[in-house]
C-alpha positions as CSV (number, residue, x, y, z in Angstrom):
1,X,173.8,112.3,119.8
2,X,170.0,112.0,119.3
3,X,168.5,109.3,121.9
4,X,169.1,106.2,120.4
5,X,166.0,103.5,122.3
6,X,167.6,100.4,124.0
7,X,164.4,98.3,122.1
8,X,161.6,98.6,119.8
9,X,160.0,95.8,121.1
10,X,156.2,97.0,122.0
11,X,152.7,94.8,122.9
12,X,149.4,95.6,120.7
13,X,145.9,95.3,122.7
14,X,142.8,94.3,121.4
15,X,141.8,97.9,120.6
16,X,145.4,98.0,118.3
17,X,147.7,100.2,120.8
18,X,150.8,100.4,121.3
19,X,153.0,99.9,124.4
20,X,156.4,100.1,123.9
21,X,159.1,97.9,126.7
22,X,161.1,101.3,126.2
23,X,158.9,104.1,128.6
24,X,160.5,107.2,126.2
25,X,159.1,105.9,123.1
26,X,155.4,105.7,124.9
27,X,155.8,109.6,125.7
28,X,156.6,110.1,122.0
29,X,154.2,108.3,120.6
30,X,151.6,109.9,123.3
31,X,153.0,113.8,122.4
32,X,152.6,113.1,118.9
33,X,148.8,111.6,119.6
34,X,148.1,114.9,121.1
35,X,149.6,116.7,118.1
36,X,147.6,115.0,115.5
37,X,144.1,116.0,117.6
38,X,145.7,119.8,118.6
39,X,146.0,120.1,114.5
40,X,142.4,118.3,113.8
41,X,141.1,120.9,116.2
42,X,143.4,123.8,114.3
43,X,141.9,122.9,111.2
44,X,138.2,123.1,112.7
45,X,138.9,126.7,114.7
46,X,140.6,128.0,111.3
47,X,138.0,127.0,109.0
48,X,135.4,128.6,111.3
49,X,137.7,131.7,111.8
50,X,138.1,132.4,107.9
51,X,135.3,132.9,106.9
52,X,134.2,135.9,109.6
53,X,137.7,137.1,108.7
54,X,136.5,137.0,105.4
55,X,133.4,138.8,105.5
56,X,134.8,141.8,107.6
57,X,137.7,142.3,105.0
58,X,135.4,141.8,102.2
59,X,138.2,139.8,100.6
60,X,138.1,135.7,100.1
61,X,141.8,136.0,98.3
62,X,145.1,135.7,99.7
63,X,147.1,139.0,98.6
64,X,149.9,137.0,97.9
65,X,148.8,133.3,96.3
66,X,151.6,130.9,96.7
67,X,152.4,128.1,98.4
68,X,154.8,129.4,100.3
69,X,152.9,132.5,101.5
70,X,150.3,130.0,103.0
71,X,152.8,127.6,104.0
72,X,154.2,130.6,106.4
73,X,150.6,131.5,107.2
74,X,150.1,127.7,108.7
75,X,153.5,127.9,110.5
76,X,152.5,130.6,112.3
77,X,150.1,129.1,113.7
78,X,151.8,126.0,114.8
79,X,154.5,128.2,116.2
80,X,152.4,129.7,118.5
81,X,152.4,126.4,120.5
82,X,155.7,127.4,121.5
83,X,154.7,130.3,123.5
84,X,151.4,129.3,124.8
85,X,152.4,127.8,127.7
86,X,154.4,129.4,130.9
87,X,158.4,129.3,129.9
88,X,160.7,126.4,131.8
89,X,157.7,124.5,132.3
90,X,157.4,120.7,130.8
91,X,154.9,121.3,128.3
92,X,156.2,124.7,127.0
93,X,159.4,123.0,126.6
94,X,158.1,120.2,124.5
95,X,155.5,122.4,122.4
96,X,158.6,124.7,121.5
97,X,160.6,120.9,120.0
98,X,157.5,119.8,118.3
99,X,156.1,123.3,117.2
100,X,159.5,123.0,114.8
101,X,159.3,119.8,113.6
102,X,155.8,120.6,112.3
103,X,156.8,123.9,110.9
104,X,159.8,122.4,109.2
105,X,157.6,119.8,107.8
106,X,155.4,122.5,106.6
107,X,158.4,124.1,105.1
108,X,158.8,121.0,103.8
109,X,155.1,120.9,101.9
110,X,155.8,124.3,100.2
111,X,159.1,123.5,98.5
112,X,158.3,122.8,94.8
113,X,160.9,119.9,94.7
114,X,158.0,118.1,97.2
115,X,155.8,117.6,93.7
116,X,153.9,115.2,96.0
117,X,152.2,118.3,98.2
118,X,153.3,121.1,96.4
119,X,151.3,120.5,93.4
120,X,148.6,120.5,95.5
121,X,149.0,123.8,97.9
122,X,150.1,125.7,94.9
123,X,146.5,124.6,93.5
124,X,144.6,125.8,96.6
125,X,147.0,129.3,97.9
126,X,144.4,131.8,96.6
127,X,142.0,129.8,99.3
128,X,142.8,130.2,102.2
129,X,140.3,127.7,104.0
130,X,141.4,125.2,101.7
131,X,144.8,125.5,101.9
132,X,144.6,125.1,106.1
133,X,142.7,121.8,105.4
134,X,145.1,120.3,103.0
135,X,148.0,121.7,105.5
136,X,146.1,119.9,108.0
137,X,145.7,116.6,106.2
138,X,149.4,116.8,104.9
139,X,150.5,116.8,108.6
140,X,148.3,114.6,110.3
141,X,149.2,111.6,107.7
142,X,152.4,112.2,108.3
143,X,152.2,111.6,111.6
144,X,150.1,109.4,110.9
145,X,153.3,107.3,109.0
146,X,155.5,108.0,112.3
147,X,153.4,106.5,114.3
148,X,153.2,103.2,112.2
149,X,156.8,103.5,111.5
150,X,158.4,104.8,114.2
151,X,161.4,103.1,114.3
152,X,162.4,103.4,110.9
153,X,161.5,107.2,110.8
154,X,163.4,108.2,114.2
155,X,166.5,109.4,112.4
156,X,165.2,110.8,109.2
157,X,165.6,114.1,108.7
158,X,162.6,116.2,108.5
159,X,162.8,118.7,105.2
160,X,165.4,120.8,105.2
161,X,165.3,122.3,109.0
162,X,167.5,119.0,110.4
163,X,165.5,118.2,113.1
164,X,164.2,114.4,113.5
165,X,161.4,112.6,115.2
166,X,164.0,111.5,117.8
167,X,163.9,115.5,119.4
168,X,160.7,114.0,120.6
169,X,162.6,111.7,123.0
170,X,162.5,114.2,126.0
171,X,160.8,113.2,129.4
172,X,158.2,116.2,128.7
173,X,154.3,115.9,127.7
174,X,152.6,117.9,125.6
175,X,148.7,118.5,127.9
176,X,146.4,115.6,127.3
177,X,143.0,116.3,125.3
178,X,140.5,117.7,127.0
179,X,142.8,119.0,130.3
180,X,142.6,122.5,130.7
181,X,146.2,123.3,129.6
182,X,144.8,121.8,126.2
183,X,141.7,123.6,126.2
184,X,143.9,126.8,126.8
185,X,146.2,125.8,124.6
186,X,143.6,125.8,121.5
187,X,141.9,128.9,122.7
188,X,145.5,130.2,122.0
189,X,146.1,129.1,118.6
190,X,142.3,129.9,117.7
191,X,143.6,133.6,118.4
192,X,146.7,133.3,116.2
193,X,144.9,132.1,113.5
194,X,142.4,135.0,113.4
195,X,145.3,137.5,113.8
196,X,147.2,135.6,110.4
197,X,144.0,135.1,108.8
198,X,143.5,138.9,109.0
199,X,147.2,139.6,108.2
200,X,147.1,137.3,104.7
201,X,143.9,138.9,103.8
202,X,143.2,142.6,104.7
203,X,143.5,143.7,100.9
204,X,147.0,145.6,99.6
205,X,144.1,148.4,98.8
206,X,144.4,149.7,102.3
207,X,146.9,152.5,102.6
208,X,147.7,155.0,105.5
209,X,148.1,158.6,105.0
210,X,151.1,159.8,106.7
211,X,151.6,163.7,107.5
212,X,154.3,164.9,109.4
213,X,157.1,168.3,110.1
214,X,157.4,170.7,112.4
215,X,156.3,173.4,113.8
216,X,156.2,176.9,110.7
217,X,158.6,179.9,111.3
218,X,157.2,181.7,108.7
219,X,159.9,179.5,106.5
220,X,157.9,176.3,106.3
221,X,154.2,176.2,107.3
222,X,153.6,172.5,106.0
223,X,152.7,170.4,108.8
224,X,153.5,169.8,112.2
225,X,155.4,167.9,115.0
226,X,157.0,169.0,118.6
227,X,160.0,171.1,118.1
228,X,162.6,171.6,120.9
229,X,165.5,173.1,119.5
230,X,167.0,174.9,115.9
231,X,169.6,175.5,114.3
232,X,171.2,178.3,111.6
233,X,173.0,176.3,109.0
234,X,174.7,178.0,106.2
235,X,173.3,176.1,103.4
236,X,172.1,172.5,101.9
237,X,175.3,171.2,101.9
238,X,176.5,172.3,105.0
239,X,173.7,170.5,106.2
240,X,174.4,167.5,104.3
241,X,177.6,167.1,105.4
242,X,176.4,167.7,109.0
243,X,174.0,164.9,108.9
244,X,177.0,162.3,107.6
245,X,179.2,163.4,110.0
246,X,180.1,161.0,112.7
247,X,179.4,162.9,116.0
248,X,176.3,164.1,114.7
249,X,174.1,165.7,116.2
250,X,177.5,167.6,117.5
251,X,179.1,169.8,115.2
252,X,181.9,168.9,113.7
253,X,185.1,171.6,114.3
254,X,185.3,172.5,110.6
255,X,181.8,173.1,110.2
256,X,181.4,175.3,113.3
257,X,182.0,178.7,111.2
258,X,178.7,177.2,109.0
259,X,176.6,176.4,111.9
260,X,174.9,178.3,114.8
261,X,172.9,177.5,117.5
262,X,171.4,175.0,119.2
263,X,168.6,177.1,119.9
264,X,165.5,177.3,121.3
265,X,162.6,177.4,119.4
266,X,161.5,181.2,118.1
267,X,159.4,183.7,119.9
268,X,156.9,185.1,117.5
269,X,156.2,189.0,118.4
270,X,152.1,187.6,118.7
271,X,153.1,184.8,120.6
272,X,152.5,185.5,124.4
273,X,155.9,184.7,125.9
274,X,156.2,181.6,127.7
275,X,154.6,179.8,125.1
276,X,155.5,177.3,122.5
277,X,153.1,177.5,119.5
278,X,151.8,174.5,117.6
279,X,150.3,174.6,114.2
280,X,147.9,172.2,112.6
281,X,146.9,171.6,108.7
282,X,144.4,174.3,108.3
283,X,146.7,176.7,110.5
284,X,144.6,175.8,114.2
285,X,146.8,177.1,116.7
286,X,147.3,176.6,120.5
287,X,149.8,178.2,122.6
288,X,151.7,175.5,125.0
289,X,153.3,176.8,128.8
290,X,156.7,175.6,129.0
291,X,157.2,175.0,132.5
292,X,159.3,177.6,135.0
293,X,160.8,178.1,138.3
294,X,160.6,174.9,140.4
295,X,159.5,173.0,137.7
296,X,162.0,173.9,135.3
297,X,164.5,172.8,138.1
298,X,163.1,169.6,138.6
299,X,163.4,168.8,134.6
300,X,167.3,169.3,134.7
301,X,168.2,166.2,135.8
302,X,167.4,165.0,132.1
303,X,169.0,167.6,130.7
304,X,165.5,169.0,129.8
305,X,164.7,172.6,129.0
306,X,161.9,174.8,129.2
307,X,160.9,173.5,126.6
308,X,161.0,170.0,127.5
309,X,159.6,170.3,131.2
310,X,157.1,169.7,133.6
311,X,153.7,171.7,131.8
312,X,152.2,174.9,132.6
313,X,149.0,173.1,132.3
314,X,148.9,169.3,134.7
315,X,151.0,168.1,137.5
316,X,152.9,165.6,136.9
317,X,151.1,162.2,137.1
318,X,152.8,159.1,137.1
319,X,152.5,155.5,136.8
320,X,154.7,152.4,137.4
321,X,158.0,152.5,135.4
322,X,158.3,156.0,135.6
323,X,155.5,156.3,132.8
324,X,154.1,160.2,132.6
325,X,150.5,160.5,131.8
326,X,150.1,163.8,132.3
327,X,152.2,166.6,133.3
328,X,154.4,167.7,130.2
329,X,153.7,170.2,127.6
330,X,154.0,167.9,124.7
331,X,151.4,165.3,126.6
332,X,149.3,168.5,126.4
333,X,149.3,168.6,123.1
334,X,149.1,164.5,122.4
335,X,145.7,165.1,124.5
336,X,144.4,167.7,122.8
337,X,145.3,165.8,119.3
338,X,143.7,162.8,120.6
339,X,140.6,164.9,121.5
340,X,140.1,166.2,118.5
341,X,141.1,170.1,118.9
342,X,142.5,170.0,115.1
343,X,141.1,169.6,112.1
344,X,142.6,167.6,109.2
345,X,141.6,170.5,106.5
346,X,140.8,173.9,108.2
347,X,139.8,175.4,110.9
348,X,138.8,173.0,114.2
349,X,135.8,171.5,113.5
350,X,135.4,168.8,116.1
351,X,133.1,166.6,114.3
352,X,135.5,166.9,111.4
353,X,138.9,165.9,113.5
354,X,140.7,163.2,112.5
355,X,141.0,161.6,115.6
356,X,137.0,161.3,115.3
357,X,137.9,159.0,112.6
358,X,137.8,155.2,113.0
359,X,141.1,154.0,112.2
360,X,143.4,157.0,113.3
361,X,146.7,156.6,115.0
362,X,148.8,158.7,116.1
363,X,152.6,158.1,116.0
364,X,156.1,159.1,117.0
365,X,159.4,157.8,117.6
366,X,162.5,158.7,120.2
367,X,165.8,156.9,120.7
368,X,167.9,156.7,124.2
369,X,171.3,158.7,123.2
370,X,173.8,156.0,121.5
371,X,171.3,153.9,120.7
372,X,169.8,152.8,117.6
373,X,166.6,151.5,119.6
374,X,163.4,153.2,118.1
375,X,160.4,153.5,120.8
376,X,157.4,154.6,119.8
377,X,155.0,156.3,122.0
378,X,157.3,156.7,124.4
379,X,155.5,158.0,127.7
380,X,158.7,157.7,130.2
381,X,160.5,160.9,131.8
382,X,163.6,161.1,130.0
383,X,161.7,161.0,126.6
384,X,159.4,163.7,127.5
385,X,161.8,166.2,129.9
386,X,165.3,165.4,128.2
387,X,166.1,166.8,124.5
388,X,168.3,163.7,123.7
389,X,165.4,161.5,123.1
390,X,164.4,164.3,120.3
391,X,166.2,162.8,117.3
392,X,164.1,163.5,114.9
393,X,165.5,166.3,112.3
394,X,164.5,168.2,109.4
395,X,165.9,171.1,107.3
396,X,164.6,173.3,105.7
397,X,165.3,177.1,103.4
398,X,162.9,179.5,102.0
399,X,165.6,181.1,99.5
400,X,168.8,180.3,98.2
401,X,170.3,183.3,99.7
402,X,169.3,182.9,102.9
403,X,170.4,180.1,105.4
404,X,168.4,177.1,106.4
405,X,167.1,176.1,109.8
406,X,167.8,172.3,110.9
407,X,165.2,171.5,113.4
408,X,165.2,169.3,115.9
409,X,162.0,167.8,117.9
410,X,159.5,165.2,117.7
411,X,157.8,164.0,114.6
412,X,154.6,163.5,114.9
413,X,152.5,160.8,112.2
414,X,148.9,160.8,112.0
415,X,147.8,157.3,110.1
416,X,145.1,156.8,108.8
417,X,142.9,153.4,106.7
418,X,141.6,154.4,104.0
419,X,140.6,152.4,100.3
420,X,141.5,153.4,96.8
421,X,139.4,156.1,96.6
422,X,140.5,158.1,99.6
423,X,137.0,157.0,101.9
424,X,137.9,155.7,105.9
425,X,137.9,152.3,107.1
426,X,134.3,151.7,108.3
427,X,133.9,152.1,112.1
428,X,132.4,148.5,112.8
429,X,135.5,146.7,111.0
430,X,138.0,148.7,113.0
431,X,136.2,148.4,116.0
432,X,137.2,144.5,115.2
433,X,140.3,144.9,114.0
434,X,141.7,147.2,116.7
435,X,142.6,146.4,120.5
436,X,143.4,149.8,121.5
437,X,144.4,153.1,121.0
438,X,148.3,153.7,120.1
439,X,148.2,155.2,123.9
440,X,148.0,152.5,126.2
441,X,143.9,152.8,126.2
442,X,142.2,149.2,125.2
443,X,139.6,150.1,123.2
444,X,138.2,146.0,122.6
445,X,140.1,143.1,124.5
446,X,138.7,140.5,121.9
447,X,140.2,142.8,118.5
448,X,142.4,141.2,116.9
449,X,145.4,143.2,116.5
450,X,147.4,146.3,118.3
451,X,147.2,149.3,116.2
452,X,150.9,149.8,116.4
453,X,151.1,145.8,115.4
454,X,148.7,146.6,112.2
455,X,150.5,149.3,110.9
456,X,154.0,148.5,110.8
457,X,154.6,144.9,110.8
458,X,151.4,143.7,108.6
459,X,152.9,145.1,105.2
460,X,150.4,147.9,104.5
461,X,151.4,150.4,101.8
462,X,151.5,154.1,102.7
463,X,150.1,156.6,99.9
């Protein structure tokens, strides 16, 4: 049962405010004050924002012109009020209530059965400074309207989310204008809206070239990842029924006559022994140490193999959490990846590397055993020493008469920006875009996104 005020008696003073007899219905009317000047100041940040957003994407359209992909686009915005401030405390507890009332009445706006607002954000989606500032005058009056009416508009139900202006009634304030959790508070959204303005605008034309496989055997020599173990499988649909299987990656009792191994990855005669071999695109090789005798020991506790343990090359080096950043063969090759030991196209020309180029990330994924939990970039010690975070698979056959290998390791995905005709991302608007790395190195505190962010949750296409 919503808080139901025990009068609506109030005084006006000369000046035309309100003070209710009922103390509750002065903190409302005071949070949604604050409200209406936290989304006048909104408006202002956004429309200064938009602009420079603008001009580094070298786009002024919305990829997606409707009134519902800006009406999400202001929502985010307003959302963000509920995790600006510290959790459990008054004022995040009271920007979380109002944060969806307004997004609900944003909803609200976008919904063509509103023909009063739709209309009117349909007209202006493609314009993205335009659409904030009728958003902004859409909310505002209608707080605006609670304010005057706030008695008759305490129970009404606000669009379609359900909640009402009587949620307000908690004994929580929003930060007065001006106070430092205010001023905080806008320097907060100011950053969301430059990160959404970015998301709705970076043009669809942006792809990111993807290249991944393993490791060649003289089978497959296509690309290349971290391979840990292999296996001899009779043919394609052996392997096909393998990979449906339940208990995979175990095999199955009636496939055990079709299926060999695991083993570890081949010894090539020219291949110094001890040695794993990675491959690049244009065939650049470098031969990895596997670690031995007391370090291979130490690696067993995760089930780890030679393959799999402390490097040749580093020590171990930790960090807190257990994080590795050196001492592994595979973080031996992700630093000599990073550095730019291989080329994209040939041979290793270091000016021609791709990490050299501006918007390059690298990428891979592990999973904890029994869990469906993707981690990317995984730096912890039972990724890098123990095989069963490798669950990344592929199969392969040179003939039909010949069986197949199913390899199991670590994928490794180079991304890169590029535009329609196949050119990189300039340097200067990735060095805006980005925050870091991929690797845990912050490359600009002020960018707007994380690499990883970019990629996968802003709804590039891959080519």
């Amino acid at each position: 049962m919503s808080y139901q005020p025990s009068t609506w008696n109030y005084e006006t003073d000369a000046h035309g405010n309100r003070t209710y007899q009922d103390e509750v219905l002065n903190k409302v009317q005071e949070n949604l004050l604050t409200l209406s000047s936290l989304i006048g100041d909104m408006r202002v940040d956004a429309e200064l924002n938009i602009p420079i957003v603008q001009g580094w994407a070298q786009c002024k359209t919305v990829k997606d012109p409707t009134a519902q992909t800006v009406a999400l686009f202001a929502s985010k915005i307003i959302e963000g009020l509920g995790v600006v401030f510290t959790a459990g405390t008054p004022a995040a507890i009271i920007a979380t209530i109002t944060s969806k009332i307004v997004s609900g009445l944003i909803t609200h706006f976008a919904n063509p059965q509103s023909k009063d607002t739709y209309n009117q954000l349909q007209a202006a989606a493609s314009d993205l400074k335009l659409s904030i500032d009728k958003h902004s005058f859409f909310i505002q009056k209608k707080i605006g309207t609670w304010l005057d009416n706030l008695e008759t508009e305490w129970d009404t139900p606000i669009g379609e989310s359900g909640n009402r202006l009587s949620d307000l009634a908690v004994s929580e304030m929003l930060p007065r204008p001006s106070s430092t959790e205010y001023v905080e508070c806008r320097e907060k959204m100011n950053e969301i809206s430059t990160y959404e303005t970015a998301k709705v605008l970076i043009p669809r034309r942006w792809r990111i070239r993807k290249h991944r496989g393993f490791p060649p055997d003289g089978i497959s020599n296509l690309i290349c990842g971290w391979q840990v173990e292999w296996y001899k499988v009779r043919g394609r649909g052996t392997w096909d029924s393998w990979r449906s299987s339940s208990e995979f990656p175990k095999i199955p009792n009636h496939l055990k006559d079709d299926i060999e191994g695991p083993y570890e990855p081949i010894n090539w005669d020219n291949i110094p022994n001890g040695k794993q071999r990675f491959t690049s695109w244009g065939s650049a090789q470098r031969d990895y140490e596997w670690s031995d005798g007391q370090k291979l020991n130490d690696s067993k506790q995760w089930n780890g193999t030679r393959w799999m343990g402390f490097s040749g090359r580093n020590y171990p080096y930790r960090i807190e959490n257990d994080n590795l950043l050196s001492g592994t063969s595979f973080l031996d090759l992700i630093e000599d990846i990073l550095s730019g030991v291989y080329s994209s196209y040939s041979g290793w020309v270091k000016e021609n590397s791709i990490p050299k180029e501006p918007s390059y990330y690298l990428w891979y994924r592990t999973k904890r055993p029994n869990e469906s939990v993707e981690i990317v970039n995984d730096r912890r010690d039972w990724t890098l020493l123990g095989n069963w975070a490798c669950q990344d698979w592929v199969y392969d056959s040179n003939s039909i008469f010949t069986w197949g290998r199913a390899y199991r390791g670590i994928t490794l995905n180079h991304y890169s920006l590029v535009d329609e005709n196949g050119d990189y991302a300039p340097a200067e608007f990735c060095n805006w875009l980005f925050k870091d790395d991929g690797h845990g190195k912050i490359k600009n505190e002020d960018g707007v996104a994380e690499i990883s962010d970019f990629y996968h949750n802003w709804g590039l296409n891959f080519e």
